[in-house]
N, C-alpha and C positions, 0 to 999 in steps of 0.2 A: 402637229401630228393629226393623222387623220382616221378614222375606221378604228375609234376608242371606245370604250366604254368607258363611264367612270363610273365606279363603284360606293365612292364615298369619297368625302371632304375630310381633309386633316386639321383638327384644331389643336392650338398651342397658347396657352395662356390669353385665354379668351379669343382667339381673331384665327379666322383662317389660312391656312399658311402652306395648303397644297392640298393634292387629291388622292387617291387611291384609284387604279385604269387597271383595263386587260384591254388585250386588241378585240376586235367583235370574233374573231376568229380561233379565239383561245378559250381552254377551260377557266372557269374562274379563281383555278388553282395557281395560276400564272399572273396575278394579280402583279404592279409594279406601283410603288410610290412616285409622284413628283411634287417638288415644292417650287412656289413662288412668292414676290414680295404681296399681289395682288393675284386673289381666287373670285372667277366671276359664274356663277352659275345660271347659266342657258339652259335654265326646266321652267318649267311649271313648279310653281312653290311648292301645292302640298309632295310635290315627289322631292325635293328638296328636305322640305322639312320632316316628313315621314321615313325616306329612303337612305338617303345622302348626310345631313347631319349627323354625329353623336348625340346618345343622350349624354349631362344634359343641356347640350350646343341648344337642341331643336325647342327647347319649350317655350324660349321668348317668342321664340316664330310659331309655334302650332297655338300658343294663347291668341297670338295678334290676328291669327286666321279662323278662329273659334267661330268668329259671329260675321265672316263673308261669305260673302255667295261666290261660286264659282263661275268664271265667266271666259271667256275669249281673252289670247293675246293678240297684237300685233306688231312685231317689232323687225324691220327689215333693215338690213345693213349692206348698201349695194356697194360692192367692187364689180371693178371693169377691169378683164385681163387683153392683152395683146393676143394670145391663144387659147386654145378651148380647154375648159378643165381638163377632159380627161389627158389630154397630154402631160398636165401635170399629175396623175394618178389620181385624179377624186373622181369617184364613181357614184356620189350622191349630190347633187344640189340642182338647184331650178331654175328655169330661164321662163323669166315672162317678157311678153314686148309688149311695149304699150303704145297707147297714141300722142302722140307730140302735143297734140291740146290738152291732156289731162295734167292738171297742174293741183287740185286736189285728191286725198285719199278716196274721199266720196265718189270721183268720178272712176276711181279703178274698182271700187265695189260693187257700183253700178255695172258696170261692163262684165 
């Protein structure tokens, strides 16, 4: 699905077992559940653990985060399609081109 929000994580006997979404386009009265065997969340912890969790799902996680420093992620997950998103209807993601010699991350930071 694409153009979601998710509003919150559903826990059930300790483990995560789906989410709470609206489309970005809906009030948040229109809220829908879905469940899965595996919930992976794609934030930023503290908005996880602050936002997303139930109390009290989130207190292991906001202890473990007590005494870190906030900092930078970077996690890139490259697919390659045969056509251009938007034909598949995604109206957000990014295109970088890089150079054929960059073989570490350090050189695409650099650039």
């Amino acid at each position: 699905m694409l153009n979601r929000i998710v509003t919150g994580i559903t826990i059930k006997n300790g483990r995560a077992c789906g989410v709470r979404y609206r489309d970005v386009h809906e009030p948040v009265e229109k809220e829908k559940q879905g469940f899965a065997k595996c919930v992976i969340a794609n934030a930023a912890i503290p908005h996880v653990a602050n936002d997303l969790l139930p109390v009290p799902a989130n207190q292991k996680l906001l202890k473990k985060m007590r005494n870190q420093v906030p900092s930078i992620s970077f996690l890139c997950v490259y697919l390659k399609f045969k056509r251009p998103l938007f034909q598949l209807g995604n109206q957000s993601y990014c295109t970088i081109v890089g150079d054929k010699r960059w073989t570490k991350l350090a050189q695409l930071a650099e650039a």
